[in-house]
Residue, then its C-alpha position, 0 to 999 in steps of 0.5 A: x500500500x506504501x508503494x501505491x500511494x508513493x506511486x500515486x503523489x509520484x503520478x500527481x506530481x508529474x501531472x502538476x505541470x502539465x495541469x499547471x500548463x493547460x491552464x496558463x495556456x487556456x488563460x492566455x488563449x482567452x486573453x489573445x482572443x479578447x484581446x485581439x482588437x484592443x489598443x491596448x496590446x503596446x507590446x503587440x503593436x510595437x511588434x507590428x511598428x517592427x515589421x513596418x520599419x523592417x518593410x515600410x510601404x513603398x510610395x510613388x514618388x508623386x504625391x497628390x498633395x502639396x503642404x502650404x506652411x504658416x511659418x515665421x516668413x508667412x508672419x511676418x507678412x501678415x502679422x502673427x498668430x491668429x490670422x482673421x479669416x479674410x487673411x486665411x480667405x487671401x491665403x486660399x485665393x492665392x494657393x488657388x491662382x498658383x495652381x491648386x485644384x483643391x483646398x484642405x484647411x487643417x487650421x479650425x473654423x469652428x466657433x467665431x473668427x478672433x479678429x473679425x468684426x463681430x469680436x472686435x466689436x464686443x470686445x473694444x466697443x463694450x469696453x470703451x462704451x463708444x457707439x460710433x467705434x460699434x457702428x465702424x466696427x459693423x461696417x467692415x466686411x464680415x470675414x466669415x463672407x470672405x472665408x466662404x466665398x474663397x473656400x467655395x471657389x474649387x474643392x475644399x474642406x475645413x476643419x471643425x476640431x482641434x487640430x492638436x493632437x490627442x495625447x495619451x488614451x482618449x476613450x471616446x464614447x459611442x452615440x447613434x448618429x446618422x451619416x447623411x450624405x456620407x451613407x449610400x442609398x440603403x444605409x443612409x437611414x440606418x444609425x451606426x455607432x460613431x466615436x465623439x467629439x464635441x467642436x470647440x465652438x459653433x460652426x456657421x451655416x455659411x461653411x456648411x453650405x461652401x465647404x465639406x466640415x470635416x474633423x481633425x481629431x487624431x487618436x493615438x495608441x496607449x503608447x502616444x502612438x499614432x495609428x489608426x485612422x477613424x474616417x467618421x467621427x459624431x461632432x456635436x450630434x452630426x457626422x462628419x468626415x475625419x479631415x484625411x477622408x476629406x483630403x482624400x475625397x478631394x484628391x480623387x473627385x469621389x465621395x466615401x461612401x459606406x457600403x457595408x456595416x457590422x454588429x458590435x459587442x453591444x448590439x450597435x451597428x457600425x460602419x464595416x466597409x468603406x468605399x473610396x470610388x473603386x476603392x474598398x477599404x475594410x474597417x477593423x471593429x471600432x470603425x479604423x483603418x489601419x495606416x501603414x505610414x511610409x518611411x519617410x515623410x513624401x510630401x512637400x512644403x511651401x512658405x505661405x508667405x512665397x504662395x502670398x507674395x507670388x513667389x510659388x513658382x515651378x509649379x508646386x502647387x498645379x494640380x495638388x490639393x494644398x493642405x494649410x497648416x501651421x508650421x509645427x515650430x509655432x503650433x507645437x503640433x506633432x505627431x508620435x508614428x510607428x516610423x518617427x515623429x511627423x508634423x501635423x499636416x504632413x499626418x494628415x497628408x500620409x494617412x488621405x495617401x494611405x486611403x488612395x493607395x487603398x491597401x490598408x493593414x488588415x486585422x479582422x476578426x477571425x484572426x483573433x481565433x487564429x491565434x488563439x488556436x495557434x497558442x493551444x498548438x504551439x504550446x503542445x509542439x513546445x511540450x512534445x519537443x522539450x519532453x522528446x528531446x530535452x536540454x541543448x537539442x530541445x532549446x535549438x528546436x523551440x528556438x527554430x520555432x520562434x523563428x518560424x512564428x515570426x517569420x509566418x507573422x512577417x511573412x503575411x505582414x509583408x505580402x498580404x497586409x495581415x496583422x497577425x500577433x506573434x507575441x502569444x504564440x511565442x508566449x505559449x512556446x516559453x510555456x510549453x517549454x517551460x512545462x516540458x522542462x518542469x515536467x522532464x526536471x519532476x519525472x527525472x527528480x522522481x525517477x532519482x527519488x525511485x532510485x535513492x529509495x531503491x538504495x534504502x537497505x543497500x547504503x548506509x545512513x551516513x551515505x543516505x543523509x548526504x543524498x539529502x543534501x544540496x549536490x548530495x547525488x554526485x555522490x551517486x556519479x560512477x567512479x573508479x575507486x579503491x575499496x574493500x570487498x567483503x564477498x559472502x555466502x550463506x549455506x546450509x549443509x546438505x544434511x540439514x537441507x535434507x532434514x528440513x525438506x518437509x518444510x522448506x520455507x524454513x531453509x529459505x526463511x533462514x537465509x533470509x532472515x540470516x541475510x537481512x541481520x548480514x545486511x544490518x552489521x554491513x550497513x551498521x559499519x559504514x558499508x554498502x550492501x550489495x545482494x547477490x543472488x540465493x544466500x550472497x551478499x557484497x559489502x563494500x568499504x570507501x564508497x560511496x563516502x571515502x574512508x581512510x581506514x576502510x580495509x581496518x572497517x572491511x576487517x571488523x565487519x567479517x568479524x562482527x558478521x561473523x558474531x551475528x551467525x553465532x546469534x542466528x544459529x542460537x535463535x535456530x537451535x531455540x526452535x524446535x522445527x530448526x534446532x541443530x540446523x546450522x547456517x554456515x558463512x564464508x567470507x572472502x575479503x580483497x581490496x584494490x581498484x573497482x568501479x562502482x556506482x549504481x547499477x540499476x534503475x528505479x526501486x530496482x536500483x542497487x550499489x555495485x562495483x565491478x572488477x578483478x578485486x571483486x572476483x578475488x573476493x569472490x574466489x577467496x570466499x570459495x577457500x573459506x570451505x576448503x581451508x576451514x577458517x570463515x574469512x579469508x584474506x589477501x595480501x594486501x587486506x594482511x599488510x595493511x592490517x596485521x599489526x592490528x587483527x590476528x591472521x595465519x597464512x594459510x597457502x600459496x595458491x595459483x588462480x585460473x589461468x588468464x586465458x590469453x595467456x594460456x601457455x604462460x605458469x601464472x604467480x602464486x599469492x598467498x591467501x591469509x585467515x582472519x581469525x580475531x581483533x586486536x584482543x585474540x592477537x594478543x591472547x596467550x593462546x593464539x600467539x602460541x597458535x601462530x608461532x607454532x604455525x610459522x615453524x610449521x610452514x617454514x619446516x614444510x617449505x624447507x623441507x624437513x618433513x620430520x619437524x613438519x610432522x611434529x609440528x603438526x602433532x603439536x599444533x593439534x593439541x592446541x584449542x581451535x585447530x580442528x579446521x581442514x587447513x591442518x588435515x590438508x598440511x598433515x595430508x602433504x607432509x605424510x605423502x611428501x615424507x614417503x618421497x625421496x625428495x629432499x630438497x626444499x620446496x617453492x611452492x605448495x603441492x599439486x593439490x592447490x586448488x585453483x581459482 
């Protein structure tokens, strides 16, 4: 039950960023398609005014319109600022006899002219209480009349609203108006939805009847940016032309016309197509056209003081509709554009040229389905590509990606005039990266927690704690290591397997029950626990951790497994289904080079190590049956240790040929037994033992059989000697004694078992 609830929160935890994912991706594809036609998305459109620097609108070098400057020249021939209107009527006339074919007066007429006779009246007449200055006053020519008459002479078109710019976020209302004149025969009684502004001042019927009223009210972005173009607006109740639409109404001798509407978010109607003559332009939501503003400003400039004074010439101004402005160094007049600043009239004159051109930046509506679609996709191309690949390689490919995004966006930018946002799909790509990573990173950390917890029982707590740690797992990376080796086996003699063949669980309840108390003593020592299959068990000394004693560990741990059996095989005798039931352990013990590290995966996992050392370890375990002692030892475990534990050299030995070297005698080791601590070392009796045994194997060696022999006899008197090691030297010693050999020996007897 353990296991399936690890499994379980192991599942939750995997499944957290893919939830966590869906959701941020479902928000974000919400957001794109609400989104989608709001002006305040700066990001969105700053992308765009990217792709319009990158692929700016190639103009003819033509233009249809011609800038007439009120400048500081222009001042000082008429006087300053402001003009009355008879001046401005002068202005008109004189820009008509150089050559102009229609007027745009981007300078507001609304409200009563400042100087003309009617303000002067009331504000030098009242103020000096003199009815003769009234009736002079009365007398002068009414400036609006002149205004009228000169604006009524060829195509024209002025404005009725501030001509500064709007900046900053204007958040214009929407009231039902009509369109009059601007509506086509079917929709010409239809109310659509318009944006407002309400005019500065009254405009006079004179206007009304001569000119075409139009409305200068510039709308920038939340950024103070200026990009689109409303062509209707409702000023005080009427609707009237934006003053681009009357400027390009003029240019191309047509009248806009709506020919289409669409239903709004709130039940409204608004206009959806706008016709210029053959020209069709389609409107976004909200009744704008998006501009696409050249790179550099096309249209030229002329001093109204040069067009005043005649000296116009080279035909600037034939054939051009004039737009007079105000020198945007006098006025402060400019407006911010996604291709740098621009002076007032030279914005007006771009956005009527982007109205002839009639190939307007296009945004509709389904393109806000597209890209929310395209979030949900590329989100799940991001995950599959992080998740199959991962690290550098999935980087590279999410990167490619966001470079396919961009150039697909530019791409229908450039050749199709479509505004399509990149930034969300390359948002829900981050994403899906992110979660793919998170969710490789979480899959990667459980199958990491799998395997430490595969290693619980098989490392030792000193080692487990530093897995807990900050870089703990390195700990866990492969290595090539000196370590000691402790190889041993669990058996239970055939006489005793047959005495409990009617209850066989309990021979396999011992070797387990004798593995798991051998696995508690290693573990206890600082060891690693490594089984091996049936009754095997490998413990390991100086790793994972290093250990600078751990050939003295490898020693006290054979003893103390040793101490265990004596435990074990008291437990067995207490119960009467196991009593005189042994289980017998033989340990080899070798140290030298391996390599170790885990060798398994998932709660599979297990601590190993490979190499010759754990084979020597192995083969001297198989001695413990030959010779009688349970541990037996190497060479280099009995130099490094001797002084401390109590040995006896038992043989000299040859292993199993190598066999690329068939031919070749391989070199004899000696192989030791590890028979006691530093106590028995210094005990009476085995320090006897020992003596004894020295004299014996240099007699043997040297051989002289007949003290040989006689050691023998004494050493079988003394206590623990009962072990097969001395039953095989007796053996030798009586066969070598009966041949007429007398000359020493270098190495043991053919009966030396081999590896």
């Amino acid at each position: 039950m353990g296991r399936s609830f690890a499994s379980s929160r192991g599942s939750m935890k995997l499944a957290a960023p893919l939830f966590g994912f869906i959701l941020a991706l479902s928000v974000l594809s919400l957001v794109t398609l609400s989104g989608a036609q709001s002006t305040d998305a700066v990001l969105r459109e700053r992308v765009f005014d990217v792709f319009e620097r990158l692929a700016p609108v190639k103009r003819p070098p033509a233009s249809a319109f011609h800038i007439v400057t009120i400048d500081a020249d222009a001042e000082e021939i008429v006087g300053p600022w402001p003009w009355p209107r008879s001046s401005l009527a002068r202005l008109i006339t004189a820009t008509e006899e150089a050559g102009a074919r229609g007027i745009v007066l981007a300078e507001a007429i609304n409200g009563p002219d400042p100087l003309g006779a009617n303000a002067l009246d009331q504000f030098w007449g009242v103020a000096v209480n003199d009815d003769g200055l009234s009736e002079a006053l009365r007398k002068l020519p009414d400036t609006d009349l002149m205004l009228r008459d000169a604006l009524a002479s060829l195509p024209s078109a002025a404005s009725i609203a501030p001509a500064t710019a709007v900046r900053g976020r204007a958040r214009l209302n929407s009231i039902t108006a009509r369109l009059g004149d601007h509506a086509s025969d079917d929709l010409s009684e239809r109310a659509l939805e318009l944006p407002t502004r309400a005019a500065t001042g009254p405009v006079s019927n004179l206007f009304d009847q001569s000119t075409a009223l139009a409305a200068t009210s510039i709308v920038t972005d939340a950024d103070g940016r200026y990009r689109r173009l409303q062509p209707f607006w409702s000023i005080n109740g009427e609707a009237r032309p934006s003053l681009p639409l009357a400027a390009a109404e003029i240019a191309l001798g047509v009248d806009a016309r709506i020919t289409d509407i669409a239903n709004t978010a709130f039940g409204g109607e608004e206009p959806a197509v706008l016709s210029l003559g053959p020209r069709r332009l389609d409107l976004s939501p909200g009744n704008a056209v998006r501009l696409r503003m050249n790179g550099a400003p096309l249209v030229g400039s002329t001093s109204a003081s040069a067009v005043l004074s005649g000296r116009a010439t080279g035909g600037v101004l034939l054939e051009k509709v004039a737009i007079i402005a105000r020198d945007p160094a006098l006025s402060g007049t400019i407006i911010e554009t996604p291709n740098g600043p621009r002076a007032f009239a030279q914005t007006i004159a771009d956005a009527a040229f982007h109205l002839i051109d009639g190939r307007p930046l296009s945004r509709p509506g389904w393109v806000g389905y597209l890209e929310a679609i395209t979030v949900m996709l590329i989100g799940a191309i991001a995950i599959m590509i992080t998740q199959a690949l991962g690290g550098a390689r999935a980087a590279l490919a999410v990167s490619i990606v966001l470079i396919a995004i961009f150039a697909s966006a530019f791409a229908a930018f450039h050749y199709s005039a479509l505004l399509i946002d990149p930034l969300p799909a390359t948002a829900a790509a981050f994403l899906g990266a992110f979660a793919g990573s998170s969710g490789r990173r979480t899959e990667q950390k459980l199958a990491d927690e799998a395997s430490v917890a595969g290693l619980y029982g098989v490392l030792p707590p000193a080692a487990m704690s530093a897995l807990d740690q900050k870089h703990g797992h390195t700990i866990l990376n492969g290595a090539r290591r000196d370590i000691s080796v402790l190889s041993c086996e669990l058996r239970i003699l055939d006489d005793d397997i047959e005495r409990l063949h009617a209850h066989p669980e309990d021979a396999t309840a011992m070797i387990a029950t004798a593995s798991n108390a051998l696995r508690r003593v290693i573990l206890d020592t600082g060891g690693v626990a490594d089984q091996s299959d049936g009754g095997k068990v490998h413990a390991y000394y100086n790793a994972p951790l290093e250990s600078a004693d751990y050939r003295e560990a490898a020693c006290a741990n054979a003893l103390r497994l040793i101490e265990s059996m004596d435990k074990i095989n008291g437990e067995l005798d207490a119960s009467t289904r196991t009593r005189g039931v042994q289980v017998h352990l033989a340990i080899g013990v070798a140290t030298g080079p391996c390599l170790v590290g885990p060798m398994g995966h998932g709660r599979s996992n297990r601590y190993s190590a490979i190499g010759p050392t754990v084979e020597r370890a192995a083969f001297l375990r198989k001695q413990a049956l030959r010779y009688g002692p349970a541990i037996i030892c190497d060479e280099t475990i009995f130099r490094e240790t001797h002084h401390k534990y109590a040995f006896l050299e038992l043989d000299r030995i040859r292993p199993l040929r190598n066999l690329a070297e068939e031919d070749a005698e391989p070199t004899r080791f000696t192989i030791y037994a590890l028979v006691g601590n530093p106590f028995v070392k210094s005990s009476k009796g085995f320090r006897a033992l020992d003596e004894a045994h020295r004299q014996l194997l240099a007699a043997y060696r040297n051989g002289d059989w007949i003290s040989a022999g006689s050691l023998i006899k004494k050493i079988r008197k003394l206590p623990g000697t009962a072990i097969p090691l001395f039953d095989i030297y007796e053996k030798r010693i009586a066969r070598m004694s009966k041949s007429t050999t007398k000359a020493p020996i270098s190495r043991d007897s053919d009966d030396t078992p081999n590896a």
